[in-house]
C-alpha positions as CSV (number, residue, x, y, z in Angstrom):
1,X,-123.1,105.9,-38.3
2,X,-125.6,103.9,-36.8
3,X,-128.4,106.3,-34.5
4,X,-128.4,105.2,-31.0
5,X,-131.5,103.6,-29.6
6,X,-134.8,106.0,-28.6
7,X,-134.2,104.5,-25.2
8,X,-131.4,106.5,-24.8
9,X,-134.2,110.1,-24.7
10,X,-137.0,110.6,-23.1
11,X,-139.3,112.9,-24.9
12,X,-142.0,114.3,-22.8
13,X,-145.0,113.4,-25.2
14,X,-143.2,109.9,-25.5
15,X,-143.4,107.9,-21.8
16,X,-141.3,104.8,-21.4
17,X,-143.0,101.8,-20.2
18,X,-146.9,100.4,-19.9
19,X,-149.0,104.0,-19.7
20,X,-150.8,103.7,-16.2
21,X,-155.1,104.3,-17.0
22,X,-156.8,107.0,-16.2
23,X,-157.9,107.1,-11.9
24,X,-161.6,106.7,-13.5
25,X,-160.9,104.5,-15.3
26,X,-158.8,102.4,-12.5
27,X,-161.8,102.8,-10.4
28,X,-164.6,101.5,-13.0
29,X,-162.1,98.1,-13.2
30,X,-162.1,97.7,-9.8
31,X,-166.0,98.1,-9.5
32,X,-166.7,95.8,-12.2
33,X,-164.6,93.1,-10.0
34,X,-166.4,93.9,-7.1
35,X,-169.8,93.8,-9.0
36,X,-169.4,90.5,-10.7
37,X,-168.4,88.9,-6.8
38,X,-171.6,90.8,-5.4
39,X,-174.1,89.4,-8.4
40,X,-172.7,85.9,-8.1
41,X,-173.2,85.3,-4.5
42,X,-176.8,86.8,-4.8
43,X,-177.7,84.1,-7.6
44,X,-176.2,81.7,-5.2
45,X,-178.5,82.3,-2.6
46,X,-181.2,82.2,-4.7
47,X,-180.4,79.3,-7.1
48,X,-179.9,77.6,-3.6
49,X,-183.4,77.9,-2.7
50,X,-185.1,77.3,-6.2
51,X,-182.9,74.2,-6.4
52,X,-184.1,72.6,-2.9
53,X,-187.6,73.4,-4.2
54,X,-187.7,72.1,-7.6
55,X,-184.4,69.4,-7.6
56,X,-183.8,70.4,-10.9
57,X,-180.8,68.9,-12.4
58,X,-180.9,72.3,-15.2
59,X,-181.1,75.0,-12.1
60,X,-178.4,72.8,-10.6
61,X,-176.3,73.6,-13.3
62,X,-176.9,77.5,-13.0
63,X,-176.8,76.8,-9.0
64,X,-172.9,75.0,-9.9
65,X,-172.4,77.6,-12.5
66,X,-172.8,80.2,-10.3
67,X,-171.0,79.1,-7.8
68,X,-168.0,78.7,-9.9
69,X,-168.7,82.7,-11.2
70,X,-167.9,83.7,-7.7
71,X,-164.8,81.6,-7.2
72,X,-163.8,83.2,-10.7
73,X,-164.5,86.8,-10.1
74,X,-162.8,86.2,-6.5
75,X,-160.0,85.3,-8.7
76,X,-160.5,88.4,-11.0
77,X,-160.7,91.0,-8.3
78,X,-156.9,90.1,-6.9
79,X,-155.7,89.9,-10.4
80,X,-157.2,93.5,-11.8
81,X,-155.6,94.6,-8.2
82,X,-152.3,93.0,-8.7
83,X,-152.8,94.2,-12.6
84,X,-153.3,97.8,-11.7
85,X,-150.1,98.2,-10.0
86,X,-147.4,101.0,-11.7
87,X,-144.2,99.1,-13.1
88,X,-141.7,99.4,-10.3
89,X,-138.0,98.1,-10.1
90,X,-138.6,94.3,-10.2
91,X,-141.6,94.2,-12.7
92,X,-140.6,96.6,-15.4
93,X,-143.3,96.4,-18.0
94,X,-145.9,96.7,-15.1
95,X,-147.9,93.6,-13.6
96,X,-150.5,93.6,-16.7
97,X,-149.7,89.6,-17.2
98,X,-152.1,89.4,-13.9
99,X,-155.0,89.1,-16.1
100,X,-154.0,86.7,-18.3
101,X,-153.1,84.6,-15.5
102,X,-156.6,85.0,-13.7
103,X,-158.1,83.7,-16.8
104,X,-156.1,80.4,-16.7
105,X,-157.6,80.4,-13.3
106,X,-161.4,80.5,-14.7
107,X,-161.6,78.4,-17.3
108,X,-160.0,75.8,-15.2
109,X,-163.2,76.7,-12.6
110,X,-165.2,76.3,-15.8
111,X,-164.0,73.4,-16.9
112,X,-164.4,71.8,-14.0
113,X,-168.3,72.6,-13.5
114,X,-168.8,71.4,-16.6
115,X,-167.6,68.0,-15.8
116,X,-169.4,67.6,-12.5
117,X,-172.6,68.6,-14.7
118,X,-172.2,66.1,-17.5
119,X,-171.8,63.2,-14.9
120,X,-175.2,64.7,-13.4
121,X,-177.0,65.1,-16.2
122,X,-175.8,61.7,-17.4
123,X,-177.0,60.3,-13.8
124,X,-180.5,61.9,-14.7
125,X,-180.9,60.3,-17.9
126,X,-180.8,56.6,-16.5
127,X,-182.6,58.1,-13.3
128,X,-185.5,60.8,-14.9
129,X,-187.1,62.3,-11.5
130,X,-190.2,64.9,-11.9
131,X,-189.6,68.6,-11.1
132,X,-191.6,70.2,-8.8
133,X,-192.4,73.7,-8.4
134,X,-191.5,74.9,-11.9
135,X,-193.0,78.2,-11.3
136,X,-190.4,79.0,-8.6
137,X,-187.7,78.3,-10.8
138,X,-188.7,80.1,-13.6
139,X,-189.6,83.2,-11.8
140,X,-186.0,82.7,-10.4
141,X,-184.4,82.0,-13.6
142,X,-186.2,85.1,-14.8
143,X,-184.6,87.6,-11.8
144,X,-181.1,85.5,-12.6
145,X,-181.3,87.2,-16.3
146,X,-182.3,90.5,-15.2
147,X,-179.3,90.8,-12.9
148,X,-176.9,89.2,-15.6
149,X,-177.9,91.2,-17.8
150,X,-176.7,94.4,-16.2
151,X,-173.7,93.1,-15.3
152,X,-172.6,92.1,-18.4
153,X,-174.2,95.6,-20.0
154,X,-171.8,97.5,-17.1
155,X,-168.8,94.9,-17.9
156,X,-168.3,95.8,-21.2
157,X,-168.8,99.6,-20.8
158,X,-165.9,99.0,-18.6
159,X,-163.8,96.5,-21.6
160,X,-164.4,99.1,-24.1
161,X,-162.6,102.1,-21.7
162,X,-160.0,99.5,-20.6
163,X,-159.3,96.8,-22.7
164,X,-159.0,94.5,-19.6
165,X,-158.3,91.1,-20.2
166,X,-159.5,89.1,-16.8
167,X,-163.1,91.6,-16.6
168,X,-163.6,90.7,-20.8
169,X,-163.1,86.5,-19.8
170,X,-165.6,87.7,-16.7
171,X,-167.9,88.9,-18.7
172,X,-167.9,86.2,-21.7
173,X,-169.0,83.5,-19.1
174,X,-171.9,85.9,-17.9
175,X,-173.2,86.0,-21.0
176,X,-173.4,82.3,-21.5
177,X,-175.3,82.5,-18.1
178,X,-177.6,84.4,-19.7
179,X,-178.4,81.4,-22.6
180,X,-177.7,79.0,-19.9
181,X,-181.1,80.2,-17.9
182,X,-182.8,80.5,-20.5
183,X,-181.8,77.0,-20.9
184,X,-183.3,75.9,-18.0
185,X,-186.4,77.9,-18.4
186,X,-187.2,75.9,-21.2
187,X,-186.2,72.7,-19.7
188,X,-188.4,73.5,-16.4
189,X,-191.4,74.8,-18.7
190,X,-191.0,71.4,-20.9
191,X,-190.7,68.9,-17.2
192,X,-193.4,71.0,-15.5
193,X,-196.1,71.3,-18.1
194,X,-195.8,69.2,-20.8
195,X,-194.1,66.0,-19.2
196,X,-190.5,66.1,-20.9
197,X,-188.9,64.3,-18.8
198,X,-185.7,64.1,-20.2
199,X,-186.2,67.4,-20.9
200,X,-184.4,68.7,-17.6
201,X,-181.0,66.4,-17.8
202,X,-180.6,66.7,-21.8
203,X,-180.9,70.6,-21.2
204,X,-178.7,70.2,-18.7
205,X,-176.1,68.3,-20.6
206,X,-176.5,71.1,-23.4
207,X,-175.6,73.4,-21.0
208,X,-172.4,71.7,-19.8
209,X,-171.4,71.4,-23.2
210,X,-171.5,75.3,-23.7
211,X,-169.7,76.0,-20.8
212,X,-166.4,74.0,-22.1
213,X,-166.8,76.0,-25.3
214,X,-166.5,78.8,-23.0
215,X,-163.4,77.3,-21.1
216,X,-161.7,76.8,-23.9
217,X,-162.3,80.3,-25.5
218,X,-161.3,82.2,-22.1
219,X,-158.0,79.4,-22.2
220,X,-157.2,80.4,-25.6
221,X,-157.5,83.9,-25.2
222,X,-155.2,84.1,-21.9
223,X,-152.8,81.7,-23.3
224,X,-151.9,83.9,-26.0
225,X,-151.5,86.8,-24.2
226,X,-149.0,84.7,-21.9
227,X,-147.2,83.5,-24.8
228,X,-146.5,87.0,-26.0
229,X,-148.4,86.0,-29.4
230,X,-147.8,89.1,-32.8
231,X,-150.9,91.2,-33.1
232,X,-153.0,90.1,-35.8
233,X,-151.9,90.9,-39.6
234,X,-154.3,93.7,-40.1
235,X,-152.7,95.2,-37.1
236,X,-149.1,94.9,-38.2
237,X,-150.0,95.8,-41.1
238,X,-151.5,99.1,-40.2
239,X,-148.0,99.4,-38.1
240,X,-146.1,99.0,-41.4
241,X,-148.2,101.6,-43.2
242,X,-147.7,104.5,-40.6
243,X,-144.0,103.9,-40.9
244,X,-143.6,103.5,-44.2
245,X,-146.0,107.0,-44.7
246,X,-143.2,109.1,-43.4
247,X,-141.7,110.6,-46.9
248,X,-138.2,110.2,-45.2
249,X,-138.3,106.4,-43.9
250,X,-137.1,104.1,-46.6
251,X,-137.4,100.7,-45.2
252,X,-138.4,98.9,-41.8
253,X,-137.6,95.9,-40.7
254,X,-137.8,93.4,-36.9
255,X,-141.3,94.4,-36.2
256,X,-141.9,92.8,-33.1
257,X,-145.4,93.1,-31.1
258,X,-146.8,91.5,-28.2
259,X,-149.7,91.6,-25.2
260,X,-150.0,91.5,-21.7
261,X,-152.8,92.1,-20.1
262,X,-154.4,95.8,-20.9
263,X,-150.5,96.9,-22.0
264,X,-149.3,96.7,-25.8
265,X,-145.7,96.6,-26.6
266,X,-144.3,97.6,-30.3
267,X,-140.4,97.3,-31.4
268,X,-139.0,98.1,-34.9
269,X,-136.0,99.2,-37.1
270,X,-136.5,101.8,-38.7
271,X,-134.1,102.5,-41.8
272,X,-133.4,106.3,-42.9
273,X,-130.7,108.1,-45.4
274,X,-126.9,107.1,-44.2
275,X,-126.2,111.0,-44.3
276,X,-129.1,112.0,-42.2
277,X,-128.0,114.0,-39.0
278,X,-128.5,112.5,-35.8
279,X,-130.9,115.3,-34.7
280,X,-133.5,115.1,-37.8
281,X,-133.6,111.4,-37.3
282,X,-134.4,111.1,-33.6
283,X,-137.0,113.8,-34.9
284,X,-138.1,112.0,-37.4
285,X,-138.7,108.6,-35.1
286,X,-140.6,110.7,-32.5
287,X,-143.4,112.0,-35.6
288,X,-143.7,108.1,-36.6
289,X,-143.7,106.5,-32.9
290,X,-146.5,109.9,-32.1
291,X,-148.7,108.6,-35.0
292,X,-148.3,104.8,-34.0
293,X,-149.2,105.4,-30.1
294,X,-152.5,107.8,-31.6
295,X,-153.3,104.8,-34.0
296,X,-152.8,101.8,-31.0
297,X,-153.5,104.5,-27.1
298,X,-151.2,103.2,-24.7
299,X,-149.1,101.2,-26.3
300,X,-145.4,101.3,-25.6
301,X,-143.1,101.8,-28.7
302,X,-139.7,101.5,-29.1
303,X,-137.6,102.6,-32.4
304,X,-134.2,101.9,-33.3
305,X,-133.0,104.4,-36.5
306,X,-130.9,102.1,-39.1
307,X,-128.8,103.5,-42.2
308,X,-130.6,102.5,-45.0
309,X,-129.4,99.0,-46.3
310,X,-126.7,98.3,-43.7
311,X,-126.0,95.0,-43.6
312,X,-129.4,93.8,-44.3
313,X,-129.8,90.1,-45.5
314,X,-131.9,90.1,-48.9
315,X,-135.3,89.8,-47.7
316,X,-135.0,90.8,-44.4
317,X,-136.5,94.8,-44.9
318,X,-140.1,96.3,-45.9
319,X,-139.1,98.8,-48.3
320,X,-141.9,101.8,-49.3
321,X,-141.8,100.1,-52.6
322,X,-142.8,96.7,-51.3
């Protein structure tokens, strides 16, 4: 007889659906939202005003760049809001496809600077125009890094707690800001001391090239979150040895695993003895699902028990042997 599903219990070190963080941890998300909007309107401001001063086509960039962070983290902060809500009765594996969502969002923002600053940058190279007060620039460049930098160090403190999607994309395109001034420092140091012309729009060009390498990773990585893509073979395998450790599960087989957002989702058949009672194997599937939610935190596991061999087409099962 076939063991009925481990939806049918509840055991009360095994919750059903997406695990809710921590309150602290909730928090530190929301903060980090809050702190990217804050640091991108300040380099705003100020990129405004080294811009004006030095008509820099490279601290245009970082001006557009920026501009684009805030429109991005804008974005962010509603999805880790709308991400952070429990599961209720219409979204029952929680709101966590938010994030991935969000990051569609930016690297479309992305994308989209980077186009504006190729055409620019392009304009510049038929049209080379001196830059004037370099110095202003570069000390603002210089204050832009500072800031960036602690962002980006308190951004993936708050990753490493959370595993959030939308604050990791966040944080990737802060750190190319952090290349992309130093970009500019360069270019500005080249215009305003040496005479490099071209210096300033083939910098800037550079720059806008990096930035669609940035698009595109953000797009990848929210797209396959979306798509509900397998975790990666190391990871399934490490799934397969914890269930296959147990000295009374003979075979497994329909491992199924997927993303969304900061929640993790893990199905299998598990195949025991045909003349096992009902009672040891529901025991049994709680000790394997217990050592698969310790080995992946807050990850939502479902079991179904199989007799061993029941109808199984040949290939279809992971033995213990195999």
């Amino acid at each position: 007889m076939t063991a009925p599903k481990r939806r049918a219990t509840v055991s009360p070190h095994t919750p059903q659906g997406p695990v809710a963080l921590s309150e602290r941890d909730a928090r530190l998300m929301r903060i980090a939202t809050y702190a990217a909007v804050s640091v991108a309107c300040l380099l705003i401001v100020v990129k405004m005003g080294a811009w004006l001063l030095t008509d820099s086509v490279s601290v245009l960039a970082t001006l557009v760049d920026s501009l684009l962070d805030a429109a991005a983290s804008l974005v962010n902060l509603y999805a880790v809001r709308q991400a952070l809500q429990p599961a209720d009765r219409e979204h029952r594996f929680g709101h966590g496809k938010a994030e991935p969502l969000a990051g569609l969002g930016q690297s479309a923002f992305i994308a989209g600077s980077a186009v504006f600053l190729l055409i620019e940058a392009g304009h510049r190279l038929w049209h080379p125009q001196a830059v004037e007060h370099g110095a202003v620039g570069i000390g603002v460049m210089v204050f832009s890094i500072a800031v960036t930098l602690g962002l980006v160090a308190f951004q993936m403190r708050v990753v490493r707690r959370t595993k959030s999607v939308a604050i990791s994309a966040d944080s990737l395109h802060y750190r190319g800001d952090l290349l992309v001034n130093l970009g500019v420092i360069v270019a500005l140091v080249g215009a305003a001391e040496f005479g490099w012309r071209y210096a300033d729009p083939l910098i800037g060009g550079v720059i806008a090239a990096y930035i669609v390498w940035n698009a595109w990773s953000i797009f990848h990585e929210s797209l396959n979150h979306l798509m509900d893509r397998e975790f990666d073979e190391a990871e399934r395998n490490r799934i397969k040895e914890i269930v296959l450790g147990h000295p009374e599960v003979l075979a497994l087989h329909d491992l199924r695993t997927r993303t969304s957002g900061r929640d993790s989702f893990i199905q299998l058949h598990m195949e025991l003895h045909g003349s096992m009672s009902l009672l040891r194997a529901h025991d049994v599937s709680d000790e394997v699902e217990l050592k698969i939610r310790r080995a992946f935190p807050g990850a939502e596991v479902i079991i179904h028990q199989d007799p061993f061999g029941l109808e199984q087409p040949p290939g279809r099962s992971v033995t213990a042997d195999a």
